[in-house]
C-alpha positions as CSV (number, residue, x, y, z in Angstrom):
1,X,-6.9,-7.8,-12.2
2,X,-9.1,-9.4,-9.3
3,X,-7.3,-11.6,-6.9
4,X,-8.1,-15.6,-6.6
5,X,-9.8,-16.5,-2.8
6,X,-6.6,-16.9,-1.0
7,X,-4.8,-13.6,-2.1
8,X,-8.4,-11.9,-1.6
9,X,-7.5,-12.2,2.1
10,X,-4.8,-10.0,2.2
11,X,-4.3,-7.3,-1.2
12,X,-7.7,-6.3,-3.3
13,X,-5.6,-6.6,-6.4
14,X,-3.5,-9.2,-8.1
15,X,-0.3,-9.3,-10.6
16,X,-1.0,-10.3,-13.9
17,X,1.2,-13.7,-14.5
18,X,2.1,-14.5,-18.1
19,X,2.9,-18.1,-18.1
20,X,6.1,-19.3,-20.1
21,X,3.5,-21.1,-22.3
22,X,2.5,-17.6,-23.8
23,X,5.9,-15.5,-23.8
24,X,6.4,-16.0,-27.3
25,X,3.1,-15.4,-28.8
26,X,2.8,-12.1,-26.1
27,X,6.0,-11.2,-27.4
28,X,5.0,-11.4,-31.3
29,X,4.5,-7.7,-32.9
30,X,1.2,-9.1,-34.5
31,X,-2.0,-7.6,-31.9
32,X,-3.4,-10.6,-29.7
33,X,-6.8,-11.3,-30.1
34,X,-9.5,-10.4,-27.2
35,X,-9.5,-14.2,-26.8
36,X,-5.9,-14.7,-26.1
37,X,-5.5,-11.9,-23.8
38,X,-8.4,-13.3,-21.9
39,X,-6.6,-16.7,-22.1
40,X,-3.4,-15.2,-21.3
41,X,-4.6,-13.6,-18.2
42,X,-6.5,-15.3,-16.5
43,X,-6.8,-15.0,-12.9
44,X,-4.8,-18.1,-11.1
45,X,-6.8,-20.7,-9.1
46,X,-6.5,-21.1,-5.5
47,X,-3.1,-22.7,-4.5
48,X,-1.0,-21.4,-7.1
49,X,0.6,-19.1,-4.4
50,X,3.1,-19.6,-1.7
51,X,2.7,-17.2,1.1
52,X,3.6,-16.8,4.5
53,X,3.3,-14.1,7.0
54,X,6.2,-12.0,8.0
55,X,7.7,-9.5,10.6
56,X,6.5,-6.1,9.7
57,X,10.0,-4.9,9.8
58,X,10.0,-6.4,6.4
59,X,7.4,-3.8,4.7
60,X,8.1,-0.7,4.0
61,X,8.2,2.2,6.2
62,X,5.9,4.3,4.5
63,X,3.2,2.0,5.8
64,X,1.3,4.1,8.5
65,X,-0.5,1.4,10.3
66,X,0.2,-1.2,12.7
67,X,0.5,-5.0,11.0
68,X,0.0,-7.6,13.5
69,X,1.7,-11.0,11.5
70,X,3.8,-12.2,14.4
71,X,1.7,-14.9,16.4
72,X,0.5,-13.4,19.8
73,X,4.0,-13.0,22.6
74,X,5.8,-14.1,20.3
75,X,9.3,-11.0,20.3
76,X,9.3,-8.7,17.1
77,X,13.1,-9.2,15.7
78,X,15.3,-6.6,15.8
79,X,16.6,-4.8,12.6
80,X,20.2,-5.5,11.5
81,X,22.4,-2.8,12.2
82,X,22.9,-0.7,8.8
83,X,26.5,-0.6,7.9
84,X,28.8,2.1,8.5
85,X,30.1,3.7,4.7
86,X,32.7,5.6,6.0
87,X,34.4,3.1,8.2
């Protein structure tokens, strides 16, 4: 699914978001229509997402590149210690 404006600023894709309006008739053996899935699925406007940025110690280490989300000399925070399992 395409993402709305905002999200388009940071991931090329978006989620698809059933509202609670449609759970029941999504969750209803009978096929949906072309119409109701298009209804269903639309793509959210702009402002129905809360976002912030956050420390890249937050996403996953598999990411290869640099993120820059903290504002300019402002200190990276330091990971929590992992806990010890054997004492």
């Amino acid at each position: 699914m395409a993402p709305n404006t905002e999200i388009a600023k940071i991931h090329d894709r978006l989620p698809v978001i059933l509202e609670a309006e449609h759970w029941k008739r999504y969750l209803d053996p009978e096929p949906l229509t072309d119409e109701e899935k298009h209804r269903m699925i639309a793509t959210p406007p702009d402002g129905f997402f809360k976002y912030w940025p956050v420390a890249n110690l937050a996403i996953g280490a598999e990411l290869k590149r640099e993120i820059k989300l903290m504002p300019p000399g402002e200190e990276k925070p330091k990971a929590a210690p992992q806990p010890d399992l054997f004492g």
